[in-house]
One Martini backbone bead per residue (centre of mass of N, CA, C, O) as a GRO file, in nm:
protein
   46
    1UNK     BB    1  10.740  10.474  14.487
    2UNK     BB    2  10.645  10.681  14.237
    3UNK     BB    3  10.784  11.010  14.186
    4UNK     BB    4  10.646  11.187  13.952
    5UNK     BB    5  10.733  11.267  13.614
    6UNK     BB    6  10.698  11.013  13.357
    7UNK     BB    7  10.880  10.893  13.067
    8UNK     BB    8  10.996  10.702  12.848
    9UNK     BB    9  11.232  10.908  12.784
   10UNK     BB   10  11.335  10.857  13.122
   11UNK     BB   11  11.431  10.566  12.979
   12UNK     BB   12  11.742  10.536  12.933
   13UNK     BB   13  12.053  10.574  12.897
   14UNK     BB   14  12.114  10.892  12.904
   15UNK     BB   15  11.944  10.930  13.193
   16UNK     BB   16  12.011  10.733  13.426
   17UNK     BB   17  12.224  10.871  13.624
   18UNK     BB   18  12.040  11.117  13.700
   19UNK     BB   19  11.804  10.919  13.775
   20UNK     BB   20  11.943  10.802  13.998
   21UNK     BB   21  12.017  11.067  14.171
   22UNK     BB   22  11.743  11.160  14.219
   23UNK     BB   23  11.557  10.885  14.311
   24UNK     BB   24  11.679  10.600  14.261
   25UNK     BB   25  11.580  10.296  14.307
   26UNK     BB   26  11.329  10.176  14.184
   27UNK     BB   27  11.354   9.832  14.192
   28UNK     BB   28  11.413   9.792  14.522
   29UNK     BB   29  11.177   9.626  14.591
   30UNK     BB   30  11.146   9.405  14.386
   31UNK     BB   31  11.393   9.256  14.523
   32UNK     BB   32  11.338   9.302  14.861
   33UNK     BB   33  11.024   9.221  14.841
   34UNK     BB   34  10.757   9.091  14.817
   35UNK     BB   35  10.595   8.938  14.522
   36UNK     BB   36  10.244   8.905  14.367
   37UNK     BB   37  10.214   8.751  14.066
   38UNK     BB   38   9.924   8.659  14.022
   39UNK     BB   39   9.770   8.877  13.889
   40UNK     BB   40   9.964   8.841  13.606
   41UNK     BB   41   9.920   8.578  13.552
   42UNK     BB   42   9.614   8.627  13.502
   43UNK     BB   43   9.683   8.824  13.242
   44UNK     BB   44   9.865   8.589  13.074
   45UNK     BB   45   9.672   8.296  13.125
   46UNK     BB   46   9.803   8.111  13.367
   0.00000   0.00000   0.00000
């Protein structure tokens, strides 16, 4: 889970690698854990 207050401004290139050592891999869960897309495709339309 995402901890700390975040702003699109602290999502760029610039900021990446400070990001990373302060938090670590933010997408680490959605690669390693099973992921329930179905409510997703639902408001996709799909």
């Amino acid at each position: 889970m995402l901890q700390g207050d975040f702003t699109l401004a602290d999502f760029n290139i610039h900021t990446a690698r400070a990001r990373l050592q302060a938090y670590g891999d933010l997408y680490q869960d959605f690669f390693t854990k099973p992921n329930d897309l179905e409510p997703l495709l639902k408001l996709a339309g799909a």
